[in-house]
C-alpha positions as CSV (number, residue, x, y, z in Angstrom):
1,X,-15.2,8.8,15.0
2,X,-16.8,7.1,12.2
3,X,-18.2,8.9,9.5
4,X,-19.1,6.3,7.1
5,X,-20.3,2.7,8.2
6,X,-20.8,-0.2,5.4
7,X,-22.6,-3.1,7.5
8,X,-23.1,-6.3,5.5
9,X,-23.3,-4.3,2.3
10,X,-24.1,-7.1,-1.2
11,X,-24.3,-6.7,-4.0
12,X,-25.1,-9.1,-7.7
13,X,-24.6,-8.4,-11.3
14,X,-27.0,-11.2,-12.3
15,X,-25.6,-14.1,-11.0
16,X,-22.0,-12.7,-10.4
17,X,-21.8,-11.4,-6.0
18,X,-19.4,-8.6,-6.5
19,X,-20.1,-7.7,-2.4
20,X,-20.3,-10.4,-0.4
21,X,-21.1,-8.9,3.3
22,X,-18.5,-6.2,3.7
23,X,-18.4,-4.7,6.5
24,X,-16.4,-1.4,6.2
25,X,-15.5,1.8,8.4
26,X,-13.7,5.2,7.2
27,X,-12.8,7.5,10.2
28,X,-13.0,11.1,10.1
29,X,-9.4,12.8,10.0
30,X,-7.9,9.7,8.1
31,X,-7.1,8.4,4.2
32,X,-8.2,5.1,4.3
33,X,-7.3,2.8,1.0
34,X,-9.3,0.5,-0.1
35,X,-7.1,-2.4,-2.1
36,X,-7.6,-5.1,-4.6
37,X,-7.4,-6.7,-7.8
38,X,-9.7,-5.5,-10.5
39,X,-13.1,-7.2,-10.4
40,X,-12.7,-6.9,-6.4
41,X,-15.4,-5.3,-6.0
42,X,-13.6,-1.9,-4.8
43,X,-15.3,0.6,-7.2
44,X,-18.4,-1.2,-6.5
45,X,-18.3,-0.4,-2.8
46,X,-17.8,3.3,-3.3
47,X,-20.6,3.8,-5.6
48,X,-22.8,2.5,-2.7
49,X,-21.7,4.6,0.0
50,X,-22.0,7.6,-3.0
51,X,-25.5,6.5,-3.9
52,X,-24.9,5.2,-7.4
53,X,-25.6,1.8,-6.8
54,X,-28.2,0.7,-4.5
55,X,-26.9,-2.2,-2.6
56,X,-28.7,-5.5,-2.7
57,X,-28.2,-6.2,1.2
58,X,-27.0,-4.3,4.4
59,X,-27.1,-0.6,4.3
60,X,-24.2,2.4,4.3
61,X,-24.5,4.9,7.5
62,X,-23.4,8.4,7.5
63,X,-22.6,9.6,11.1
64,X,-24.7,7.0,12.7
65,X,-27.6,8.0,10.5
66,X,-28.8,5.5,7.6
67,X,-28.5,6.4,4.0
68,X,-30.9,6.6,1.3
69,X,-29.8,3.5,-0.6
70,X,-28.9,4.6,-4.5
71,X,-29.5,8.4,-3.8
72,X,-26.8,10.4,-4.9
73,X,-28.5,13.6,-4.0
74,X,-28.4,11.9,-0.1
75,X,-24.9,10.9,-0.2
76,X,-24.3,14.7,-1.9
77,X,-26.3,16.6,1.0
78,X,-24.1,14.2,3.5
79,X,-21.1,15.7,2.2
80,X,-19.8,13.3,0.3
81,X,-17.7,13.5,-3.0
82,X,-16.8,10.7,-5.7
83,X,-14.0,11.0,-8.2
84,X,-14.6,8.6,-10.6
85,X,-11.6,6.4,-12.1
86,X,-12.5,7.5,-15.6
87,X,-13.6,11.5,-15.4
88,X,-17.2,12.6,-16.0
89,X,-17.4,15.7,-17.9
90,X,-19.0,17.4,-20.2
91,X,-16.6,17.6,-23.3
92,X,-18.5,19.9,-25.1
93,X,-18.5,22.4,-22.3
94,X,-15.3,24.6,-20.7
95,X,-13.4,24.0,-17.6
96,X,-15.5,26.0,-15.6
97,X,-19.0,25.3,-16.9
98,X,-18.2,21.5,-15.6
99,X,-16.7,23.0,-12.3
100,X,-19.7,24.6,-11.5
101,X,-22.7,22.7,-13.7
102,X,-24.6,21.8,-10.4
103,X,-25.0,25.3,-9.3
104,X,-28.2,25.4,-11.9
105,X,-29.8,27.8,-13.9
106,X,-30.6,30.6,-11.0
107,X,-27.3,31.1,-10.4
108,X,-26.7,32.5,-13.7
109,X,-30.3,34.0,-14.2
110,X,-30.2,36.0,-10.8
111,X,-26.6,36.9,-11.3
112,X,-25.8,35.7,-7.7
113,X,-22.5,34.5,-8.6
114,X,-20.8,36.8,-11.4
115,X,-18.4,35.1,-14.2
116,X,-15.1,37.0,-13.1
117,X,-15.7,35.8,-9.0
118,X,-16.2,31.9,-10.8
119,X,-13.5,32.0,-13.2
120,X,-11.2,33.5,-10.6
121,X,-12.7,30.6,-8.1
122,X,-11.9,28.0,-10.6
123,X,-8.2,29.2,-11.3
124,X,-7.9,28.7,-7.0
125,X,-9.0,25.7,-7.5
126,X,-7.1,24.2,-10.3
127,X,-4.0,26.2,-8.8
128,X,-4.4,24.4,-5.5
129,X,-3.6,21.0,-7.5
130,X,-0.9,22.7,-9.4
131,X,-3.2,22.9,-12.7
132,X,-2.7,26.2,-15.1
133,X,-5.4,25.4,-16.9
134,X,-7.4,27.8,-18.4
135,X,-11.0,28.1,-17.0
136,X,-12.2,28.7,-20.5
137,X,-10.6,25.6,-22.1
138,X,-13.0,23.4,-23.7
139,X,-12.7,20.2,-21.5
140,X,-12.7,17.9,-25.2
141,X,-9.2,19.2,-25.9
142,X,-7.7,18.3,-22.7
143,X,-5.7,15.5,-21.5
144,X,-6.9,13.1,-19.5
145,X,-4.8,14.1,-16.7
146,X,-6.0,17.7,-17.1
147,X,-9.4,16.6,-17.1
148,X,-8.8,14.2,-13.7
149,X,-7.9,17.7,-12.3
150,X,-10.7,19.1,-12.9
151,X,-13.1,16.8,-11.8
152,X,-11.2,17.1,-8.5
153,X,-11.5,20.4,-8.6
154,X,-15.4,20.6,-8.9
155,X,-15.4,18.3,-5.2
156,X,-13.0,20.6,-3.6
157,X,-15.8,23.5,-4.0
158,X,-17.7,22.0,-1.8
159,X,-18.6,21.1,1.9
160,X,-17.0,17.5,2.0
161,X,-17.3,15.1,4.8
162,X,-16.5,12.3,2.7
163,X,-14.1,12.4,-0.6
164,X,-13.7,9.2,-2.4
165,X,-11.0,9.3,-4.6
166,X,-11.2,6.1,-7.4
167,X,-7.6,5.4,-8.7
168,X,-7.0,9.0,-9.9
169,X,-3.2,9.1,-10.2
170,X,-2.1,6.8,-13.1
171,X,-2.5,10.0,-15.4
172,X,-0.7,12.4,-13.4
173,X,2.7,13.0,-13.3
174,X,4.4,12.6,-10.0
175,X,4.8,16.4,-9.2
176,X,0.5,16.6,-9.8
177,X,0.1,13.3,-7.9
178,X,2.5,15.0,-4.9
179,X,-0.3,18.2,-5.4
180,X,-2.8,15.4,-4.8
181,X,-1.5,14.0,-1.8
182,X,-0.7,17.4,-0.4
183,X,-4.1,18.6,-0.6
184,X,-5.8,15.1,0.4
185,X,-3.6,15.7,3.7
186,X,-4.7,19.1,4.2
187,X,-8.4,18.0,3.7
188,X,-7.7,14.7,6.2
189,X,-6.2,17.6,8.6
190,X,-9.5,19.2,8.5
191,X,-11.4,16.4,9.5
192,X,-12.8,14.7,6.5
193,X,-12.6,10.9,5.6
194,X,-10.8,10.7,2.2
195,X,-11.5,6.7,0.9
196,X,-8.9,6.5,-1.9
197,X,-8.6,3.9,-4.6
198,X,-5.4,3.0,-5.8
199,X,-3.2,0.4,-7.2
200,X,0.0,1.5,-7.2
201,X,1.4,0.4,-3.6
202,X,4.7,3.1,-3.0
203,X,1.9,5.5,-3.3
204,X,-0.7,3.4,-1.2
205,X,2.5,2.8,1.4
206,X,2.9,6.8,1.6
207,X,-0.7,8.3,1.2
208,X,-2.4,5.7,4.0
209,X,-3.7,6.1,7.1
210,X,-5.3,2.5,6.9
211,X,-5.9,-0.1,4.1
212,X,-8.2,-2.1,3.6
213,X,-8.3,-5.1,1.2
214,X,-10.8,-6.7,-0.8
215,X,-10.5,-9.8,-2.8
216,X,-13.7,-11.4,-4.9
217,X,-15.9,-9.2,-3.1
218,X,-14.7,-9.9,0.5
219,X,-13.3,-8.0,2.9
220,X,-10.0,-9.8,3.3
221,X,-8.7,-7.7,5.8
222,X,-7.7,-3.9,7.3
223,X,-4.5,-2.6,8.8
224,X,-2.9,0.0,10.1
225,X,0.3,2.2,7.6
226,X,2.6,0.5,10.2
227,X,1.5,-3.0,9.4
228,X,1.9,-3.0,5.5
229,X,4.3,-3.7,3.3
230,X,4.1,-4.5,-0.5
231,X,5.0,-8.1,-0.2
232,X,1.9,-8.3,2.6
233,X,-0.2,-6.7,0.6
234,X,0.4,-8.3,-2.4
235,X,-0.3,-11.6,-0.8
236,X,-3.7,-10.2,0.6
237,X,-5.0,-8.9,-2.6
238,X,-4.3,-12.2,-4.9
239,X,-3.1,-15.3,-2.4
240,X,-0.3,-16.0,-3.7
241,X,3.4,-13.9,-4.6
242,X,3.8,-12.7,-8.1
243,X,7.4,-12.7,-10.2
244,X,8.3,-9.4,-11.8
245,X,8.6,-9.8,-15.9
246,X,12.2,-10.3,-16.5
247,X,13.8,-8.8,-19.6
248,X,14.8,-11.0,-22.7
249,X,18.1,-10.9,-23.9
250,X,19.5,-8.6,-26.0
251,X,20.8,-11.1,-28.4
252,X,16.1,-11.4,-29.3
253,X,16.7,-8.1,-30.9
254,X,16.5,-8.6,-34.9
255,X,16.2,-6.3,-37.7
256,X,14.6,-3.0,-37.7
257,X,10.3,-3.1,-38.3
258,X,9.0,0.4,-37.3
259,X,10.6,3.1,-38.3
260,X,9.2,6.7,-38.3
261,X,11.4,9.7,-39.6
262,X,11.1,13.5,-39.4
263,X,7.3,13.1,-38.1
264,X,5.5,16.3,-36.9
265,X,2.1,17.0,-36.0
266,X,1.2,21.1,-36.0
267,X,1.0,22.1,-32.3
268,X,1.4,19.3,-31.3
269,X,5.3,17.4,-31.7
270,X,7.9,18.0,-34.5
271,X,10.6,15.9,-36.0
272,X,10.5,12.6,-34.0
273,X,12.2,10.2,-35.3
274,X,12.7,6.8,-34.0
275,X,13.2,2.8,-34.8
276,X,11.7,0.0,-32.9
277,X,13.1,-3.4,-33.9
278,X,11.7,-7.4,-33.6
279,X,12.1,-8.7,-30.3
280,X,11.9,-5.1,-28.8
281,X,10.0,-2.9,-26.5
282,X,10.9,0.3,-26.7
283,X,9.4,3.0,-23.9
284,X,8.3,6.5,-24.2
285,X,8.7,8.6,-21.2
286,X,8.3,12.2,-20.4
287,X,5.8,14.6,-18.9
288,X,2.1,14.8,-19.3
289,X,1.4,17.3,-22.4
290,X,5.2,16.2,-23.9
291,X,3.5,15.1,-27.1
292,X,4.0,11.2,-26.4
293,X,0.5,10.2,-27.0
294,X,0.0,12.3,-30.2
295,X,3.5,10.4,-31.9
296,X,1.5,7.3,-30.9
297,X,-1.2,8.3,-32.7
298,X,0.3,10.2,-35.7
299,X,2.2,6.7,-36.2
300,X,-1.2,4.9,-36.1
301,X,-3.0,7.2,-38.8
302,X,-5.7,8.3,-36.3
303,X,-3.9,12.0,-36.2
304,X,-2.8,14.3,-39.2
305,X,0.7,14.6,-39.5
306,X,2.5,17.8,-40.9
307,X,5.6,16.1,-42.2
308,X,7.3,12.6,-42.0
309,X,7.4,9.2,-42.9
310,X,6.3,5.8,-41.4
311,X,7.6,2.3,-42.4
312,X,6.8,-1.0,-41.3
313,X,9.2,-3.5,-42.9
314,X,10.8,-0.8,-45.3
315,X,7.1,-0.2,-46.4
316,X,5.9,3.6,-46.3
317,X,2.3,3.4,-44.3
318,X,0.3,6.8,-45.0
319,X,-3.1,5.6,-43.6
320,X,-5.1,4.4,-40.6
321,X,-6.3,1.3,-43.0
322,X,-2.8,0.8,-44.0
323,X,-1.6,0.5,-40.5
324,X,-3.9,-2.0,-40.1
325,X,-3.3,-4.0,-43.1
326,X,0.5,-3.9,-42.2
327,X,0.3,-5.7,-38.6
328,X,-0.3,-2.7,-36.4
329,X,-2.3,-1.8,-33.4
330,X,-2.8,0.7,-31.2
331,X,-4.3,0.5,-27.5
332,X,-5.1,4.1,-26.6
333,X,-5.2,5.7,-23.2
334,X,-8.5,6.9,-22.7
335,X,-10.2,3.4,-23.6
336,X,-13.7,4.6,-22.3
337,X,-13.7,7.5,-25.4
338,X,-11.8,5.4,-28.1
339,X,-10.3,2.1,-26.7
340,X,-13.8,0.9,-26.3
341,X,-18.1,0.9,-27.0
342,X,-18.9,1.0,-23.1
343,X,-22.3,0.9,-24.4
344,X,-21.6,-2.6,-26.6
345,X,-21.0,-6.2,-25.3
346,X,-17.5,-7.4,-24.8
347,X,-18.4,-9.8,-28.0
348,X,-18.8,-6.6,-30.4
349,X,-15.7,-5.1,-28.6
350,X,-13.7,-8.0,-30.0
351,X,-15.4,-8.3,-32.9
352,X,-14.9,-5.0,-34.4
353,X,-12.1,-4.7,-35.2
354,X,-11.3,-7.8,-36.9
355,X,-14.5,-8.4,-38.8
356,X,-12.7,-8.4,-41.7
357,X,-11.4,-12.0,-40.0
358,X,-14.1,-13.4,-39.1
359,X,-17.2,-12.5,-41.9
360,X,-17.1,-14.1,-45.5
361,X,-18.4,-12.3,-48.7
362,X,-19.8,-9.5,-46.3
363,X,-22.0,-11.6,-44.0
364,X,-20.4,-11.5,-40.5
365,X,-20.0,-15.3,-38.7
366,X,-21.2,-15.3,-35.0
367,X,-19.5,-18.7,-34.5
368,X,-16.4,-17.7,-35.1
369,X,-16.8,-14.2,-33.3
370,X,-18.1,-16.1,-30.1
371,X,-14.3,-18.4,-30.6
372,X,-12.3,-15.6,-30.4
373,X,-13.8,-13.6,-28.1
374,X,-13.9,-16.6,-25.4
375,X,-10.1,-17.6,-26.4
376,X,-9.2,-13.8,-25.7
377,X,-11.0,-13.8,-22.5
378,X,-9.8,-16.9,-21.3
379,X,-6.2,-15.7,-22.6
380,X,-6.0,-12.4,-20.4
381,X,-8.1,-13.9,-17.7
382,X,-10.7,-10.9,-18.0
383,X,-13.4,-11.6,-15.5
384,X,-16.5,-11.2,-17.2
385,X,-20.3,-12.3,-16.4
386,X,-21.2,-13.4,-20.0
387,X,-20.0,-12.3,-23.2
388,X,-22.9,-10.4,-23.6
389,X,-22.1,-8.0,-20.9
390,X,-21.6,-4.9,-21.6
391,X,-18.3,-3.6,-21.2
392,X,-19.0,-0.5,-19.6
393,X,-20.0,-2.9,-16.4
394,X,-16.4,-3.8,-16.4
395,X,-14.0,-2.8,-13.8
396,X,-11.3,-0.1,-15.6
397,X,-8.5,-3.1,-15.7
398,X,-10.6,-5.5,-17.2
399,X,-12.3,-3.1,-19.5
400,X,-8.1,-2.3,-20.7
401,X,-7.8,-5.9,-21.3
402,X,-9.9,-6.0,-23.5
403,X,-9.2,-2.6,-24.8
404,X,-5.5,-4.9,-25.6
405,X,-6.9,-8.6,-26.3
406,X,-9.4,-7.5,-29.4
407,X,-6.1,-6.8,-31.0
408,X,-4.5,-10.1,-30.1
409,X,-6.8,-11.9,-32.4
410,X,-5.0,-10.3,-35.1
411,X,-1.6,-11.9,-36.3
412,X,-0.3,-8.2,-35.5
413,X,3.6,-7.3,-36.0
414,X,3.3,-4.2,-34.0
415,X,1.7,-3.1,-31.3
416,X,1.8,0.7,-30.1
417,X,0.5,0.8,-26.4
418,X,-0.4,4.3,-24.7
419,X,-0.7,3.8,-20.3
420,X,-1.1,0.1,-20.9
421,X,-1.5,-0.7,-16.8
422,X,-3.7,2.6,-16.4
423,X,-6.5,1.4,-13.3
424,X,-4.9,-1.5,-13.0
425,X,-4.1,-4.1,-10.2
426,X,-0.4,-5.2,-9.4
427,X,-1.2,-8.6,-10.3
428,X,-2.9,-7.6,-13.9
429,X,-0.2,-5.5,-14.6
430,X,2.3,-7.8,-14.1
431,X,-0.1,-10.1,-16.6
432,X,-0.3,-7.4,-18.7
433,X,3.6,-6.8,-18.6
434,X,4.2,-10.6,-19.4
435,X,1.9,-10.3,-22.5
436,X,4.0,-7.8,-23.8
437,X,6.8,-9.7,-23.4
438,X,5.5,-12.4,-25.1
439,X,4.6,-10.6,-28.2
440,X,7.9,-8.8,-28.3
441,X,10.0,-12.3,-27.8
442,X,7.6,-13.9,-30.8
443,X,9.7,-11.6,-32.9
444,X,7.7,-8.7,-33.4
445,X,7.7,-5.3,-31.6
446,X,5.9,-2.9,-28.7
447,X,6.1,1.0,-28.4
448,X,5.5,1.7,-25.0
449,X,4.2,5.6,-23.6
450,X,4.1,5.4,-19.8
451,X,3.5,7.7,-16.7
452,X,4.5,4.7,-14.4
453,X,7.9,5.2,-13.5
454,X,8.5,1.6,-12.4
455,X,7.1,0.4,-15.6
456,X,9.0,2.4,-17.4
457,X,12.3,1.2,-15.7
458,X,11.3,-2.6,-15.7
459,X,9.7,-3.4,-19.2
460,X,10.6,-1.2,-22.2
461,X,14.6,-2.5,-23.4
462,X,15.2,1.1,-24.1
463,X,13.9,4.6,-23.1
464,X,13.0,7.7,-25.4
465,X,12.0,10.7,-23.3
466,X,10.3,13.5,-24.7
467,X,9.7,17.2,-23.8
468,X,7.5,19.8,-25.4
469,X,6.9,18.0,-28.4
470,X,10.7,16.4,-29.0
471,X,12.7,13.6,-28.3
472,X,15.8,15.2,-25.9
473,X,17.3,11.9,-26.0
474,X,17.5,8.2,-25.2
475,X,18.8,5.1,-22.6
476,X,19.2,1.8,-22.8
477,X,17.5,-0.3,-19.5
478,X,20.8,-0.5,-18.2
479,X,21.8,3.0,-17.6
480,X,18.3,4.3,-17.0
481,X,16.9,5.4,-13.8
482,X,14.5,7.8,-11.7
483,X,16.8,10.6,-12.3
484,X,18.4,10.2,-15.5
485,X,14.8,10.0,-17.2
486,X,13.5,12.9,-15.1
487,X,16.5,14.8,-16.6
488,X,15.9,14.6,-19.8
489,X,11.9,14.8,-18.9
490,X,12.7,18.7,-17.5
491,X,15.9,19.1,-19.8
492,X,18.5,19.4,-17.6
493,X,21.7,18.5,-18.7
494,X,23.6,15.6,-17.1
């Protein structure tokens, strides 16, 4: 039976059709994925049938019965659930105040619900992903993988019909996305239409029920699990087949330019030590919470470090503005909190970084702002209404190329990248993976953190792994693999 209709649902952003007459059909007791490139118009779609964006034509039914177009609180008493790509939370508030922050203030006033019964519901909930964490954490001091979970969390509370899931895995680690699936199963098994959004295609290819593609707002077509494959798909989402990045030679490889020895951060890592070299990408694997985004960071000046020393060219860097001064960059991986200004135009995002560029004696130069920013769009293809749009209107992949290209105006020498392909499409990715590439083989150097597996197999020239805070050891491309990096991930010896 169908549970959620979309019948000739449109939708413009100005002059940009993001919809363009999809029609659309979720069954109860089924995952159904919904596949595409970024800028598809896949994120779009599910905000209608949530009731956060009220679509220009058609209309969304819910069990045969119209809904309210652009009322969450419709979609809400329907039953249905969104998990947004990026997590919306309060930061400033603990795990459990954002679990239950709908309940309002009678709940607390009329002590209907006591504090022990809620935190005790909130640790079921988070254990049922495999989460441990605590319901009194402040949410700011979380991961974003931890925070993912928690936002799922706060849906399963309720009476869902509907759960839409938007790309929620490319933080997690494979045993919390198995969690995921395991409990997106159990929720299909009782009946309820889970519309998942995801991008990458061995998960799509085992989580599915049904797929459905989009491509420049279209509905290009829906199949069944049986009739997929990631070749198929592939050429449904973008046209055409894509090449996989190949590696350069080893021979590219020149003289050391990063190197960081003894660095610790309190609580955090301690006594990493490491060297990445021109012509070289060097990965950064290992679990979620293994301290490989706070070395990134620590490295970059953004994060106090206990002890250690970074060099760039033999040159000891001690500060975020000497980091930049040297030829380094760092994309982060939350790019909605500190990648980018959601709230600013794609111009300023450029722009701000580099202003010491493009002004002269102080007074900043629009004409030469406006270049770059159009020669980075035009470079990493980022699909954008005007440069004046803001870049919270973005879809999450081309919000993370820019979140990368305002660095690329920069004659940068290294380039520290944290979840590069995070929300991304297969086709971006490999775009985004060819990039990378390019800057490495122009003889300077990329140090890669990634949850990706496959990424982390195919583009990095060698492997660090870390666990609780420390490197436990390393592998060149050729003798890396699935098992040999979990290994070391979980230190067990070989």
């Amino acid at each position: 039976m169908a549970v959620v209709e979309c019948r000739q649902v449109s939708k413009w952003y100005g002059t940009a059709k993001v919809l363009d007459d999809v029609d659309f059909t979720a069954n109860e007791a089924e995952i159904h994925v919904i596949l595409g490139e970024n800028g598809a118009g896949k994120s779009t779609l599910v905000k209608v049938i949530a009731g956060l964006v009220s679509p220009d034509r058609g209309q969304v039914l819910l069990r045969g019965a119209a809904l309210k177009a652009g009322s969450v609180a419709a979609a809400q008493a329907q039953g249905v659930a969104l998990i947004h790509q990026e997590p919306r939370l309060f930061p400033d508030l603990s795990v459990m105040e954002n679990i239950w922050i709908d309940q309002g203030s009678g709940w607390w006033s009329r002590r209907r619900f006591r504090l022990s019964r809620m935190a005790g519901r909130t640790r079921e909930l988070l254990g049922r992903l495999g989460s441990s964490v605590s319901p009194d954490a402040r949410v700011a001091f979380l991961s974003v993988a931890d925070q993912q979970m928690i936002d799922i969390a706060a849906a399963l509370r309720k009476d869902l019909k509907v759960l839409i899931v938007d790309e929620p895995t490319a933080s997690l680690t494979p045993a919390e996305v198995g969690n995921l699936f395991r409990v997106m199963r159990e929720l299909r098994d009782q009946g309820v239409a889970v519309i998942f959004i995801g991008h990458r295609l061995e998960e799509i290819l085992e989580i599915s029920d049904r797929i459905t593609v989009l491509r420049d707002g279209r509905l290009v077509r829906t199949l069944s699990r049986d009739e997929a494959n990631e070749d198929e798909l592939i050429r449904l989402m973008i046209g055409r087949d894509i090449e996989a990045v190949a590696h350069a030679p080893t021979a590219a490889v020149g003289e050391v330019l990063l190197s960081v020895r003894d660095l610790s951060a309190a609580g955090h890592f301690s006594d990493v030590s490491l060297d990445v070299r021109r012509g070289e990408i060097v990965g950064i694997g290992g679990l979620v919470g293994s301290g490989r985004s706070e070395v990134l960071e620590a490295i970059f000046g953004v994060r106090p470090r206990s002890t250690g020393v970074v060099s760039v060219g033999g040159r000891s860097i001690g500060s975020l503005a000497q980091a930049v001064a040297s030829g380094m960059g760092l994309v982060p991986e939350d790019r909605g909190r500190y990648g980018l200004v959601l709230l600013s135009s794609v111009l300023n995002n450029v722009s701000a970084p580099n202003l010491d560029l493009t002004s002269r004696l102080g007074i900043r130069r629009p004409r030469r702002e406006q270049r770059n920013a159009q020669d980075i769009v035009a470079r990493l293809r980022i699909r954008v209404s005007s440069l004046a749009q803001l870049a919270g209107q973005l879809s999450g992949g081309n919000q993370q190329r820019v979140s990368l290209g305002k660095w690329l105006v920069r004659d940068l020498d290294i380039l520290l990248v944290d979840e590069p392909t995070r929300g991304v499409d297969i086709g971006s990715k490999r775009e985004i993976h060819g990039l990378l590439r390019q800057f490495a083989d122009s003889g300077k150097a990329v140090l890669l953190v990634s949850s990706d597996m496959r990424e982390l197999l195919e583009v990095p020239d060698r492997i660090l792994v870390m666990r609780e805070g420390r490197i436990t050891g390393g592998l060149s491309i050729d003798e890396a693999d699935e098992e040999s990096v979990m290994r070391l991930a979980a230190g067990i010896a070989a």
